[in-house]
C-alpha positions in Angstrom: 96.3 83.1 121.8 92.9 85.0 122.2 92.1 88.6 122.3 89.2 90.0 123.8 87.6 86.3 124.6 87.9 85.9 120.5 89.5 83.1 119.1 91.8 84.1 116.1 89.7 81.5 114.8 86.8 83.2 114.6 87.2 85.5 112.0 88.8 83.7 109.5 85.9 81.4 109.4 83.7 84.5 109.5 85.6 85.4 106.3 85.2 82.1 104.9 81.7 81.9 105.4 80.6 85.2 103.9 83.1 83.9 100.5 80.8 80.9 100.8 78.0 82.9 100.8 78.8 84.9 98.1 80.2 82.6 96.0 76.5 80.7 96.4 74.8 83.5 95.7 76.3 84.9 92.5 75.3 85.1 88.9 72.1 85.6 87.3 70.3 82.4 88.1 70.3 83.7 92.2 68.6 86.7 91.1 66.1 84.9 88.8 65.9 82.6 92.3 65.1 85.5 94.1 62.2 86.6 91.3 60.7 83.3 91.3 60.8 83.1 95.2 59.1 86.3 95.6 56.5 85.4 92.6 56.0 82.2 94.6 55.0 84.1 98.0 52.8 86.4 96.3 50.7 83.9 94.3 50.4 81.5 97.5 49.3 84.3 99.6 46.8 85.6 97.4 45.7 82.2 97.7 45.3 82.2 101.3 43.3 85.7 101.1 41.1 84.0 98.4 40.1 80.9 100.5 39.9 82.9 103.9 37.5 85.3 101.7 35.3 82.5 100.7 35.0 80.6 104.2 37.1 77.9 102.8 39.3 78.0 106.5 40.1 74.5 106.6 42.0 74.4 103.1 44.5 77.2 104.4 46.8 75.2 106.3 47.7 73.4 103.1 49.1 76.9 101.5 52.0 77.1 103.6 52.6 73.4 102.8 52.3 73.4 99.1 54.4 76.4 99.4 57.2 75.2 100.6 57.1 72.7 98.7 57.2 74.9 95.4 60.3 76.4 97.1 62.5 74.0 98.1 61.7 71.7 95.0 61.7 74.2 92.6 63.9 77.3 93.9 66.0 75.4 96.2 66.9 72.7 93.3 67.4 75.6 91.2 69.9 77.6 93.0 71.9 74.2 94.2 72.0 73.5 90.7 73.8 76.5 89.7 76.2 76.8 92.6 77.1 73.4 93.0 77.8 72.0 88.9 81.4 72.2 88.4 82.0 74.1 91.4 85.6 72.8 91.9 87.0 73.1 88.7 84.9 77.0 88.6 86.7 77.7 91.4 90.5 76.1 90.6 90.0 77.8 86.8 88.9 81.6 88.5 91.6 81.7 91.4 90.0 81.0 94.3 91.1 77.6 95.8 95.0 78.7 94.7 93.8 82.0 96.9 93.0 80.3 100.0 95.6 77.5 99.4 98.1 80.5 99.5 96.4 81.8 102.6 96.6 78.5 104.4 93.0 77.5 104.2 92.7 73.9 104.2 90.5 71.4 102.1 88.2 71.0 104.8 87.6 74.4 105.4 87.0 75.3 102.2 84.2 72.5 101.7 82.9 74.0 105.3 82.7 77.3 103.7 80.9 76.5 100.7 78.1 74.4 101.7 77.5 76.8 104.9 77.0 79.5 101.5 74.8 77.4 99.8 72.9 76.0 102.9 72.6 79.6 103.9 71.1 81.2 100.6 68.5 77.1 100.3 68.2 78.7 104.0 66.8 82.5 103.1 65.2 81.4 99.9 63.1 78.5 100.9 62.8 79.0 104.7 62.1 82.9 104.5 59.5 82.3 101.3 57.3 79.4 103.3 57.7 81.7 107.0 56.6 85.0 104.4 53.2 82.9 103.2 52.5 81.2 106.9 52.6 84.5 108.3 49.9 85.7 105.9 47.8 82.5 105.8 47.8 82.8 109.7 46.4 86.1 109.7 44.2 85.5 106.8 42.3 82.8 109.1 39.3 83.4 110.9 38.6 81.5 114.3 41.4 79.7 116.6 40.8 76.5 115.6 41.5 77.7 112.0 44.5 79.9 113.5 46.5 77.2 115.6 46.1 74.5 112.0 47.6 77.1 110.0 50.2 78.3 112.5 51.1 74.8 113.0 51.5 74.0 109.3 53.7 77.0 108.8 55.9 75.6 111.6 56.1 72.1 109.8 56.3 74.0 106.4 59.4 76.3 107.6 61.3 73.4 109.5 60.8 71.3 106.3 62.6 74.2 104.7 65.4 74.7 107.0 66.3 70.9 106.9 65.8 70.9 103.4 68.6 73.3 102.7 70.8 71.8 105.3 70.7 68.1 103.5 70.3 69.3 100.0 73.3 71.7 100.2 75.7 68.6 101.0 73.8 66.5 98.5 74.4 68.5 95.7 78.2 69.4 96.1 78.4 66.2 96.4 76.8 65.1 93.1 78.1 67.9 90.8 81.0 69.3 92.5 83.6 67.2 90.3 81.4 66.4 87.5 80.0 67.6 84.3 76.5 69.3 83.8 75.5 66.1 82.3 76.6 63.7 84.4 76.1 65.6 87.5 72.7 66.3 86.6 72.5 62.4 86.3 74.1 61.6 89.3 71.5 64.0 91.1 68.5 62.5 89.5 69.6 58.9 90.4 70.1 59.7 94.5 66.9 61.6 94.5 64.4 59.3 92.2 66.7 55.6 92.5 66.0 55.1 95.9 61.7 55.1 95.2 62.7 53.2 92.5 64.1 49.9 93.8 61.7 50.6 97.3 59.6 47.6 96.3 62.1 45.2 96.0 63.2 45.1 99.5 59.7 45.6 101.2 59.8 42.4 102.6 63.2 43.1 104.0 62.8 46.3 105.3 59.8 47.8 107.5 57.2 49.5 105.9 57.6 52.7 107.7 61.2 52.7 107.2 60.4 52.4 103.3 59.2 56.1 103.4 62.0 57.6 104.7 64.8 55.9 102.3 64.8 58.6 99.9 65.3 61.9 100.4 62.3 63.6 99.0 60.2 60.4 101.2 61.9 61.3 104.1 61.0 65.3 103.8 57.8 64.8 103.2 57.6 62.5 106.0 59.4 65.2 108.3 56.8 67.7 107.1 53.9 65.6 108.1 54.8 64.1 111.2 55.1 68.0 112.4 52.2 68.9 110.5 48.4 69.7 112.0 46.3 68.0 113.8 49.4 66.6 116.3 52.6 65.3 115.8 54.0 61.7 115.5 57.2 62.0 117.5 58.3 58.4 115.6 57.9 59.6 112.1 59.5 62.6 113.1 62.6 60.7 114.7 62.8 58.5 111.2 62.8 61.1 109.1 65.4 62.7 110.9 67.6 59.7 111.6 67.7 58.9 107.3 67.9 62.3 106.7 71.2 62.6 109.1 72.8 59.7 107.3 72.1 60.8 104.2 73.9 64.4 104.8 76.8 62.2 107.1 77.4 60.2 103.5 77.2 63.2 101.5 79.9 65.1 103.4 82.0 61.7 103.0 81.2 61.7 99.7 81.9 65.5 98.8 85.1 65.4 100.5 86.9 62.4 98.5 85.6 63.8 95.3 87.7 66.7 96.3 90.4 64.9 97.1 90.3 62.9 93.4 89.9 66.1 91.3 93.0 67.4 93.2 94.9 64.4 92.2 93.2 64.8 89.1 95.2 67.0 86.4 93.3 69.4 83.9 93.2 69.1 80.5 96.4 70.5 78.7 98.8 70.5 81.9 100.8 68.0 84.0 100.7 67.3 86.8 103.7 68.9 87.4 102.3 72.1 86.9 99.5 71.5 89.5 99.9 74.1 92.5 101.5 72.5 95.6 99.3 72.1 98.4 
């Protein structure tokens, strides 16, 4: 039944989302993300002003670039890393999965909910920050030629963001969710550095152009640059995509059986008995 055109489903997964949203942005390590962020945006565009002040026009669409990279690798890891480690067990051990079990919320919605949050905070963080300093390094140019570069590099810089947080939000729940700081952390490290690792040993089974898209930082990178100036190389762009796609597809498989184990999984000092029904 609908009321006003609204589907009673609509705000439940409005309040889902903004619990998801909050729950990814609490604690003291979002508001330290939030200092560094800013720190971030004012050092890169002072940066811009510098070089535009001393002619140096054709080294300003790089800002934008090197910016968002500082964000997402540095801010965005940050902030994934402190929602995501241990999140199901933080949330079975404070209330809130037995609170939305009790409410009817299912597993699925529940994992929806809390990488939307994160994804939505990588989102702000990263994608704001690097559209903040492209803004700035735009305006800082002098010339069209100059202008178009560094507008075109912010475009590449912010995209890069946005996918960023939309794949690295799934990645992480998916590598630290269930586990440990220390094995999570592990687990993390070997998706993002194992695939550049072992590269070379199928390069005469794979295509070299496919190569640099098999990891996830590679394939990024390779996003950012087929967008970024002068042009754009549709097949990069298309590559990059595709692996980054599959990667977030096996991520959201992956996230959703390791919620299914630590549900069948009883905690330290109770049995499973004592588990709340689902």
């Amino acid at each position: 039944m609908q009321r006003n055109g609204r589907s009673p489903a609509t705000p439940r997964w409005a309040a889902l989302f903004a619990l998801g949203l909050l729950l990814a942005r609490s604690g003291f390590t979002a508001w330290l993300a939030l200092a560094v962020t800013g720190t971030c945006i004012l050092g890169a565009s002072v940066l811009a002003i510098f070089l535009a002040h001393r002619g140096k026009l054709e080294a300003l669409s790089g800002v934008p670039l090197a910016a968002s990279s500082a964000l997402a690798f540095g801010v965005g890891v940050l902030v994934a890393l402190a929602a995501s480690t241990r999140t199901f067990r933080r949330d079975e051990d404070e209330g809130v999965r037995g609170l939305l079990r009790a409410r009817g919320v299912s597993a699925t919605e529940y994992l929806a909910a809390r990488i939307a949050g994160l994804a939505t905070v990588l989102a702000a963080l990263v994608g704001g920050g690097s559209a903040v300093v492209g803004v700035i390094a735009t305006l800082a140019t002098r010339g069209r030629s100059s202008a178009l570069h560094t507008a075109q590099a912010s475009l590449a810089a912010v995209v890069f963001s946005l996918v960023f947080a939309v794949t690295f939000a799934p990645v992480a729940m998916a590598t630290l969710a269930a586990r440990g700081r220390g094995g999570g952390y592990l687990a993390l490290l070997a998706v993002l550095v194992a695939p550049e690792l072992l590269a070379p040993a199928f390069d005469r089974l794979i295509a070299h152009r496919w190569l640099d898209v098999c990891s996830i930082p590679g394939a990024l990178l390779a996003l950012r640059t087929s967008l970024a100036p002068v042009g754009v190389d549709p097949f990069m762009l298309g590559r990059s995509l595709s692996a980054l796609l599959a990667i977030t597809l096996a991520a959201l498989l992956v996230v959703r059986a390791e919620l299914a184990r630590s549900r069948r999984t009883p905690r330290a000092g109770r049995s499973p008995s004592d588990r709340p029904r689902t």
